[in-house]
Steps between C-alpha positions, in 0.01 A plus 500: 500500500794541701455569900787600704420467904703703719526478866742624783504138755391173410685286261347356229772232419541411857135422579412313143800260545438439891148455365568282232722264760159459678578703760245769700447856470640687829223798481121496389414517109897487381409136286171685387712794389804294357233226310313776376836658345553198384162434348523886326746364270351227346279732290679810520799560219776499780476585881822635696553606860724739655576447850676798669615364801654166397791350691679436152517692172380257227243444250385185421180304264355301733266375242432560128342832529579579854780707637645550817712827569675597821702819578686415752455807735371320771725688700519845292229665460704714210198713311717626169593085457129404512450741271762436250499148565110501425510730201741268329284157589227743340653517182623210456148330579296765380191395699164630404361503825633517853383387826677736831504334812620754702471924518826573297551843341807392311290239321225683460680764314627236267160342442439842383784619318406154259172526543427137613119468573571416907272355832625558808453216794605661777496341900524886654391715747635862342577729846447883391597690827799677449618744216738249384264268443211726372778637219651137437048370458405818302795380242357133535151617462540646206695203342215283565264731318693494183322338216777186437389394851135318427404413891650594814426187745557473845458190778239616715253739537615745728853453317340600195350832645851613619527504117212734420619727816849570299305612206472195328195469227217309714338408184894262416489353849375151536564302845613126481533235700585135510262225424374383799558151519411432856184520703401601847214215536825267506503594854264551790539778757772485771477603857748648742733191641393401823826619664837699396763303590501349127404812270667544171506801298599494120681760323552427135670742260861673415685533815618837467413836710243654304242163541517618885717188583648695804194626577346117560812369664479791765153426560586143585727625748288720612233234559780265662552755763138505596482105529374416195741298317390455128693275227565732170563339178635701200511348183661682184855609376718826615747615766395242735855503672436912599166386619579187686746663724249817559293196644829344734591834606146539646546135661168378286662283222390136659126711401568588142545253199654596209440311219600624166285412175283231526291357210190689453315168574544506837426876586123412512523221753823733757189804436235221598661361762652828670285711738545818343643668190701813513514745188733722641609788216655857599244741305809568309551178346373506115267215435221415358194247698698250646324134376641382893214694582293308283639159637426601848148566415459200338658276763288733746801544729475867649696778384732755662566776212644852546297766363665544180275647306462197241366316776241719669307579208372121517603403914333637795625477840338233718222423170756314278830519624676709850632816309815691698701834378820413273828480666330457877635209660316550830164568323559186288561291810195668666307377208624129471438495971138634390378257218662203727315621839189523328290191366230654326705753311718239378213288333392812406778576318538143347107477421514857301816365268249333232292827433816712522685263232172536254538862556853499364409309146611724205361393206775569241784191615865488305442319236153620407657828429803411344259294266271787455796745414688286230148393342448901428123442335284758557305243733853435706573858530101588637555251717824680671272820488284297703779421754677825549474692817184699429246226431263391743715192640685725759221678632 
């Protein structure tokens, strides 16, 4: 069997070579991914990927068996390339099965045009508002219900709804998650700090408008011109430089610590050790369930989350997390003042994370499915039936 793996960000090559030079993975699950690639092609005929938004155009055999692909349009986002560039790798590899990573109606059409039996994996939270949207989803929908793709899986279970709402067959929806390799009974409850002339607040995530960066930074100044001076450290890649002077322009940048990608090792001890997390995200912003929201809850650190609608079908405001309306700077600051004035609610918070994590177990992970969907018995594909969005798990 031949199984070609296309998806938009994340280099393959890249990761498996910093890997293999025994160095850490800068975001949650990216060795588990990369080793389980890895591991796929030890029993599987050949195993390429395709990454779309490479820095470099190249294509390269990592290992016998394993290929690495990059586009190169890191910077140009070109749809009739990806599509011809695709359709050639297609037939020149002739894959008989295809993992999608992202929602991608030029490949889609493709996967259908040579009728490659196809999963999707997607990470995304599909917005149906406007007519452009509704026309562009009810031209996606029906993609996804074509027979050449087998299962339509999305990260998250909310995620995977906006799926079904777009016309999407429930019955080929499965939500997925990540293996959950951490646990909350690691850590015991925290209470408020005794004072707030030390607090720290962690951001961590793509530093770019639509993750409510400006939103969080205003907030802090905000908060600074009310007395209450709070450290804010964000970790993770993007236009830092547009974002760091937003933050000297407002006189607050001796508060706010940028500090680009760090290794995914020590996310859990800045969440742990940081007085509250803040899960920003402008309603707008297309994402799946964040796993930072899972890290939070498992370090029991309190959370300060817009109310993107991923997030309040599992948070409630002042029961598992402070909740505060997307794009509200002032309401977000209100709600960091509030769960740092009040004592109870902030064990509160912090004491509810362990239930709340349980809560947000799906029982189908990444590799489990991928397994399940190449294996193709009858018992493999009853147990997707089991795991699509009707059964009884999402109740």
């Amino acid at each position: 069997m031949r199984l070609l793996i296309i998806q938009y960000g994340g280099d393959y090559r890249e990761a498996y070579q910093r890997f293999a030079n025994g160095e850490e993975e800068i975001y949650g699950y990216q060795k588990y991914s990369v080793d389980y690639v890895a591991k796929l092609a030890e029993t599987l005929e050949e195993v390429t990927t395709i990454c779309i938004s490479s820095k470099d155009s190249y294509s390269e055999l990592l290992k016998p068996k394993l290929r690495a692909i990059g586009l190169g349009l890191k910077n140009n986002y070109d749809q009739q390339k990806i599509k011809q560039d695709i359709s050639q790798y297609i037939q020149q590899i002739k894959p008989d099965k295809l993992i999608l990573r992202f929602p991608s109606p030029e490949i889609l059409s493709l996967a259908i045009k040579y009728k490659i039996s196809t999963l999707t994996t997607f990470s995304d939270y599909i917005e149906n508002k406007t007519i452009k949207q509704k026309i562009k989803n009810y031209f996606l929908a029906k993609q996804l219900n074509n027979s050449s793709i087998n299962w339509v899986a999305n990260h998250g279970i909310y995620a995977s709804y906006t799926l079904q709402y777009i016309g999407v067959n429930p019955n080929k929806i499965i939500p997925w998650d990540w293996p959950n390799h951490n646990t909350s009974e690691d850590f015991i409850p925290k209470n408020k700090p005794k004072d707030n002339e030390n607090i720290s607040i962690l951001y961590c995530g793509s530093i770019i408008e639509q993750k409510g960066v400006t939103d969080v930074i205003k907030a802090i100044n905000i908060l600074h011109k009310q007395g209450l001076y709070l450290t804010l450290n964000m970790a993770g890649n993007g236009d830092i430089e547009k974002f760091s002077n937003l933050a000297k322009n407002l006189k607050i940048d001796n508060q706010i610590n940028f500090l680009g990608l760090i290794n995914h090792s020590q996310v859990m001890s800045l969440m742990r050790n940081s007085d509250l997390v803040i899960v920003p995200s402008r309603i707008e912003c297309a994402e799946g369930f964040p796993k930072v929201i899972n890290e939070a809850l498992t370090c029991k650190t309190p959370i300060v989350a817009s109310n993107h609608p991923v997030f309040v079908n599992k948070l409630i405001n002042e029961v598992n997390a402070m909740i505060f309306p997307s794009g509200d700077s002032l309401a977000l600051a209100n709600s960091i003042k509030k769960v740092l004035s009040n004592d109870d609610l902030y064990h509160k918070l912090s004491l509810n994370s362990a239930e709340t994590l349980l809560n947000l177990e799906i029982p189908c992970n990444f590799g489990e499915l991928i397994d399940h969907w190449l294996s193709n018995t009858q018992e493999d594909i009853d147990w997707l039936l089991q795991h699509n969005l009707t059964s009884n798990y999402y109740i």
